[in-house]
C-alpha positions in Angstrom: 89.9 157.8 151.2 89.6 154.1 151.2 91.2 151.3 149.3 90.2 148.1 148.4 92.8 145.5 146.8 92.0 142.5 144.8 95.4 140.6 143.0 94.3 139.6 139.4 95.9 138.0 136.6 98.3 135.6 135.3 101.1 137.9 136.8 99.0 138.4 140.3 98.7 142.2 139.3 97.6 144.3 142.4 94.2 146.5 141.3 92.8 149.2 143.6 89.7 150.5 144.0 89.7 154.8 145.6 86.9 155.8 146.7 87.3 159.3 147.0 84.3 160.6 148.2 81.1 159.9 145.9 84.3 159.0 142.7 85.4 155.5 142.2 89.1 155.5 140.6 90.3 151.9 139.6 94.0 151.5 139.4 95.3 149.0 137.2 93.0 146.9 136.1 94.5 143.8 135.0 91.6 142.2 132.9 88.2 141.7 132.8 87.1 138.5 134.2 84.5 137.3 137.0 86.6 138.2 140.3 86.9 141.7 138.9 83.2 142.0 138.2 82.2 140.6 141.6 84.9 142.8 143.2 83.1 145.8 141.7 79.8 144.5 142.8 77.2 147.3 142.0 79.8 150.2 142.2 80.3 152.3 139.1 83.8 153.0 138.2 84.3 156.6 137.2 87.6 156.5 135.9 90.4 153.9 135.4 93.8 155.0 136.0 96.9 153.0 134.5 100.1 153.3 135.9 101.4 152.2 132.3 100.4 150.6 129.6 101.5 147.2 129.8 98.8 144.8 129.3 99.0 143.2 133.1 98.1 146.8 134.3 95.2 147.4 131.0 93.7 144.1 130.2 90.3 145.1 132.0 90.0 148.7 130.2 87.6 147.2 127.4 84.9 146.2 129.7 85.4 149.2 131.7 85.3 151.8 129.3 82.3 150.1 127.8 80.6 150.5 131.6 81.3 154.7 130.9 84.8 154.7 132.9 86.7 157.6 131.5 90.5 155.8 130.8 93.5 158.0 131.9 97.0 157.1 131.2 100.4 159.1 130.6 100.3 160.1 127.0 104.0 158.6 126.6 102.9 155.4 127.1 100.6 155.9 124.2 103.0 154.0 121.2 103.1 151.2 123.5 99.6 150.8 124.0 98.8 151.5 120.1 101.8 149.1 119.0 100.9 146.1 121.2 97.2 146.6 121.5 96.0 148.5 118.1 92.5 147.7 119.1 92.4 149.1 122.9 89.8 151.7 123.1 90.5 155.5 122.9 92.1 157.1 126.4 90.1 159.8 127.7 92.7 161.9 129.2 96.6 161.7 129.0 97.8 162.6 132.2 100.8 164.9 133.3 103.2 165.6 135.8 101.5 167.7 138.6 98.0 166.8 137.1 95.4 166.2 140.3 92.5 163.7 140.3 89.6 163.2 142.6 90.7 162.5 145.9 93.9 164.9 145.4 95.4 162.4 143.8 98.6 164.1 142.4 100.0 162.1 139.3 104.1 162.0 139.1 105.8 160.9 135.8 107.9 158.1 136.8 109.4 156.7 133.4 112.0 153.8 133.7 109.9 150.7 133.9 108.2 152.1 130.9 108.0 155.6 129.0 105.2 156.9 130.5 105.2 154.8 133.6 103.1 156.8 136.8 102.6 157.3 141.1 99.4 158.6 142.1 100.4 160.5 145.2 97.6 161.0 147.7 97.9 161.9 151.8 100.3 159.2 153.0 99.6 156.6 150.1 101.6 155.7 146.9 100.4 154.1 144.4 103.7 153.3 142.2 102.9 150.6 139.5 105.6 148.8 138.4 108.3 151.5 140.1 109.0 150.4 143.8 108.0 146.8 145.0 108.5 145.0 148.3 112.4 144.6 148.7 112.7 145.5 144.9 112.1 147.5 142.0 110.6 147.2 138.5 111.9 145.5 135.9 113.6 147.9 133.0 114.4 145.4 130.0 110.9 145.8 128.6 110.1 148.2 125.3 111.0 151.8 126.1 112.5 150.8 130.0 115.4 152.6 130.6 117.6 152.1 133.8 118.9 155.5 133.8 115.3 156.8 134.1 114.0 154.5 136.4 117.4 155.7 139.2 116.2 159.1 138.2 112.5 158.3 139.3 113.4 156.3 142.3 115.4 159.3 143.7 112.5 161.7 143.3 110.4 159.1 144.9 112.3 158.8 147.9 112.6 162.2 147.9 109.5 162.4 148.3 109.1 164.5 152.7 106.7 162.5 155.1 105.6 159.2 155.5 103.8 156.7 153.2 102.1 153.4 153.0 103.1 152.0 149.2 100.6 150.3 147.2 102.7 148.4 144.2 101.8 147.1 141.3 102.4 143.1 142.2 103.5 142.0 146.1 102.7 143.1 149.4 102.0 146.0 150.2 104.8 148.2 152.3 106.0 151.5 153.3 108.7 154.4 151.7 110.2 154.2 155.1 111.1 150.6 154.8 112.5 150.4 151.7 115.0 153.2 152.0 116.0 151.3 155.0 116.1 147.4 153.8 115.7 147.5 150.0 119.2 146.5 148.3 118.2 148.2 144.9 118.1 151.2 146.9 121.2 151.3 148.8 123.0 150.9 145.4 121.5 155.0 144.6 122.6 156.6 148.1 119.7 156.6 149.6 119.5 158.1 153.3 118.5 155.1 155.7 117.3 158.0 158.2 
């Protein structure tokens, strides 16, 4: 599995590229624009995969989903996206917790940040959105955040056996290991620093 990274976006929003094998999965893109396109190059995108619905994690899914990207996104994001974008094109599946993708990406409902908020789990890679950043953690004053539910995800996260490079939504990239041990939002939940 490789990943490619290019930071887009008024908010410097972090959009990867999978290539799993002969499948292109976008994460995130954060709008359509000329860097994204010559990112891309020639490579068809097979599906698009938002962590949430927000629209610095959406703003390129029209130009995609014109291309023939199939749009996937947790279904309880879905009265977020319909009451702040009411013309955003149709999702193509909604996904669930436990749901696999190409590449064995494992999907794991992580609401807090937002409703439906997502981690694409693959073999010793995170993808975590707007969950778990560098030395910090998502915001949760936003429509449908919830502190509560973002603790609650943030423990199964670091639950989580093994070790893992974490790709966030905005901000370096770093590792689970790290944050348990140096990230202050995390020593407020217990977390083991072993």
């Amino acid at each position: 599995m490789r990943v490619e990274t290019i930071c887009l976006g008024e908010l410097a929003t972090n959009c990867y590229l999978v290539d799993v094998g002969g499948t292109n999965v976008l994460i995130d893109p954060a709008q359509s624009c000329d860097a994204l396109t010559s990112f891309l190059s020639d490579r068809k995108i097979d599906l698009v995969v938002n962590t949430h619905g927000h629209f610095d994690h959406i703003g390129g899914n029209w130009e995609l989903k014109e291309s023939g990207a199939k749009l996937l996104i947790h279904s309880a994001d879905l009265p977020l996206v319909d009451r702040f974008y009411p013309d955003h094109p149709p999702f193509d599946r909604y996904l669930n917790d436990g749901d696999i993708l190409p590449g064995n990406l494992r999907v794991m409902h992580t609401p807090g940040h937002s409703p439906g908020s997502i981690v694409l789990i693959g073999e010793g890679i995170l993808f975590v959105g707007d969950l778990l950043f560098a030395g910090s953690i998502g915001r949760t004053d936003f429509p449908g955040g919830s502190m509560s539910e973002m603790n609650a995800s943030l423990r199964r996260l670091l639950a989580l056996p093994g070790e893992y490079r974490v790709y966030p939504g905005h901000g370096p990239s770093t590792t689970l290991r790290r944050e348990k041990m140096a990230n202050p939002y995390l020593t407020r939940l217990g977390v083991n620093r072993g």
